[in-house]
N, C-alpha and C positions, 0 to 999 in steps of 0.2 A: 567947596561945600563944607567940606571938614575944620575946615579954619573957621567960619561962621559961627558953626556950632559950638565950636570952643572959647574964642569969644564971648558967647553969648550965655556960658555956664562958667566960665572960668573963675567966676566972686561970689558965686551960688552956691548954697553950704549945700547943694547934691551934690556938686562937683568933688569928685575922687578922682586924680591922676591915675595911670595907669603906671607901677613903677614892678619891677621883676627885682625882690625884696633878697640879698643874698644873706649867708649864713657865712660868719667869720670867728676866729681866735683872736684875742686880745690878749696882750701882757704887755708889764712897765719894768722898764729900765731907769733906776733912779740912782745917782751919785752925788748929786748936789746937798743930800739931808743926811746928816746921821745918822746911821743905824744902830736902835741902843743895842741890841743885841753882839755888836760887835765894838762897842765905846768907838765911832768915827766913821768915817767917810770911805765909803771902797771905792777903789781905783778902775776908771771905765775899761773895761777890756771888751771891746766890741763882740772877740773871739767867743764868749760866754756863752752869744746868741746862734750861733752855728749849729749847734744839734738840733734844738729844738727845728732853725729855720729850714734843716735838712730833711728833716721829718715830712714837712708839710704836705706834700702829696699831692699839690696841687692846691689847697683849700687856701684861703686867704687870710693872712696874718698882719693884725695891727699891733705896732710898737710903739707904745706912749714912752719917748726918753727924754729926759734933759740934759744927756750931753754925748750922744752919737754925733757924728760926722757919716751920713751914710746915705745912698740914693734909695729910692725907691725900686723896687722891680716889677716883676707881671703880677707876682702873690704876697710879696710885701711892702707893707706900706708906715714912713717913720713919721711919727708926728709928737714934734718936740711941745713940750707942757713946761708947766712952771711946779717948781716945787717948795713947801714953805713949813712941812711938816713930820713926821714921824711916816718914813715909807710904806710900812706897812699900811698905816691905813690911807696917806696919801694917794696911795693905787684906788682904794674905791672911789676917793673923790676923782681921779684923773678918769676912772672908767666910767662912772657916773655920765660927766661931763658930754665925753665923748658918744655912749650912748644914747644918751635923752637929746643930743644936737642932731644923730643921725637916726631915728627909731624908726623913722617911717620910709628907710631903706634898706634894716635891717629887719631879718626874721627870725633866725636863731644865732644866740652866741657863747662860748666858752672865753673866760675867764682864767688865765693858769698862770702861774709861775715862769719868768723867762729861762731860768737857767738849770731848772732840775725837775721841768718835764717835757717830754717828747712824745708825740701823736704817732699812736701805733696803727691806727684806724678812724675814719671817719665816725664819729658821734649822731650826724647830727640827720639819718634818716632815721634811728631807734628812738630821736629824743620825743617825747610825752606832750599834748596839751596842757598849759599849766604846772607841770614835773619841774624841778628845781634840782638839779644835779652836783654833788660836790666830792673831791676827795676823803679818802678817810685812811685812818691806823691802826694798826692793831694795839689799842694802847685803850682806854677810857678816861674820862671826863674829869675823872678824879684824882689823876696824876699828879704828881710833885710838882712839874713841873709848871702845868698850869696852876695850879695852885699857887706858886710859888713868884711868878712871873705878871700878875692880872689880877692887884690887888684891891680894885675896885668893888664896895659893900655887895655892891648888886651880883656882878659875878662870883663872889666869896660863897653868896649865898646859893646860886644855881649849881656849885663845884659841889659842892655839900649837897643840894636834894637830885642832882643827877647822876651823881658819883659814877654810878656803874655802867652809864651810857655807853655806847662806842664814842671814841674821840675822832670826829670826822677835820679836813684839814682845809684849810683856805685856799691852796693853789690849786683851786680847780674849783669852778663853779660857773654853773652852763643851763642852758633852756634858753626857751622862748624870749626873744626880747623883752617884751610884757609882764611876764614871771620875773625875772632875773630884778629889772628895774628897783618895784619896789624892796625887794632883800635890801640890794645896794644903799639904798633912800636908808632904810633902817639901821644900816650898818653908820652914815652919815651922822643919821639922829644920835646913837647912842654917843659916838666921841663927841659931840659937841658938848650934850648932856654931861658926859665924864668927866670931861674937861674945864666946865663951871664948875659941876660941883670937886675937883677939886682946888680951883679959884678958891669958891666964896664960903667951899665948907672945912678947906686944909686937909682933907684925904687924898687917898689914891688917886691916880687918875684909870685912861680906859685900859692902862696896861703898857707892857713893854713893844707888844705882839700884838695882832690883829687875832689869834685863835681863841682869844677868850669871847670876844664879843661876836665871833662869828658864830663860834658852838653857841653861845646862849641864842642868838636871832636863829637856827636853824629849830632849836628845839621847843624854842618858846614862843616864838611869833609865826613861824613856818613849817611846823613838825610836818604838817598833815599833805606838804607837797614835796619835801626832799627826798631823794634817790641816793643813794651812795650802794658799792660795794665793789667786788672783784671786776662786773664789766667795768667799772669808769675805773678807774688803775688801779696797778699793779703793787703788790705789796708794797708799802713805802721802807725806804731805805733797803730794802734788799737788792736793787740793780738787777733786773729780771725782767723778761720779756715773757709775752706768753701770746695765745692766738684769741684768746677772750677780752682784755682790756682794752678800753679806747688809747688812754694815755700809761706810757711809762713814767714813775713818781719817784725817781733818782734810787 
């Protein structure tokens, strides 16, 4: 009887499977592109991924790398990618990818850094409808560094009217699949944008780093849904654990 039915609705836009939607961690392991940040290519040490993997707690962890040698287990899963750009922001195209291929089996996701951060606690019964989660430092907007690193007009110009912001940080960013998606889309747009224009206009491009263009889309396109603070980690660079934070932030 039940086969019938299905059948019988299975090409009919009512038709909704019935699928038990889970909520996972994603990070990339990339050695194939340069990192300007360190002028070359760093050498894959698998060992890297061990904390974080140790962490896990059970929850399930996807690894987008291109160049592990490694199986899968019961909570991690590798799934080798190609790479052909500046890693940092090749990570949102890689998560992009893999996100919008699987959405409609996923429900909630975090976003982090492979190698300097580690799950002190589950996120994701606190996490919000629509809420946009991400790291942050105790540093602001208007730092040297960013400044100094994310020479692109447009970001030049947000450093300078938001100066006094919190500087919130890229390896970590979580919510709802639905939520998350378009940030990511955005983050896309801007390098490709950055990237013409500095083609066909001879400036900057979107940066060394992915934290310029993330602070900007957090502030300017998404103020009104991001979360940051002490729950989602732990002071960054201080190496601290505490009983409040989701994740440790090296």
């Amino acid at each position: 009887k039940n086969e019938a039915v299905y059948n019988s609705l299975k090409n009919s836009v009512i038709y909704v499977p019935y699928r038990q939607k889970e909520t996972i961690l994603i990070t990339t392991y990339f050695t194939g592109v340069a990192d300007p940040q360190r002028n070359g290519k760093w050498q894959p040490k698998p060992e890297e991924l061990h904390p974080l993997i140790a962490s896990m707690k059970g929850q399930k962890l996807i690894v987008l790398h291109d160049c592990l040698d490694a199986q899968d287990t019961i909570n991690v899963k590798y799934v080798r990618v190609e790479t052909r750009i500046n890693p940092y922001f090749q990570r949102w195209f890689s998560y992009y990818a893999y996100l919008k291929a699987n959405q409609h089996a996923i429900d909630k996701v975090f976003c982090i850094d492979a190698t300097d951060i580690t799950l002190l606690k589950s996120p994701f019964n606190q996490v919000l409808p629509g809420a946009i989660y991400t790291g942050d430092e105790l540093e602001v907007v208007g730092c040297q560094w960013l400044v100094n690193h994310h020479k692109h007009p447009v970001l030049q110009k947000f450093f300078a009217e938001y100066k006094d912001h919190q500087l919130i940080n890229a390896g970590i960013l979580g919510g709802e699949v639905g939520a998350i998606l378009p940030f990511i889309k955005d983050m896309i747009d801007f390098y490709f944008d950055a990237e013409s224009d500095a083609f066909h206009k001879k400036q900057p491009g979107a940066g060394e780093t992915d934290m310029g263009a993330f602070n900007y889309m957090a502030y300017t396109r998404h103020q009104d849904k991001i979360r940051h603070g002490v729950f989602v980690n732990t002071k960054f660079k201080a190496n601290e654990t505490n009983i409040v934070s989701w994740f440790k932030h090296k």
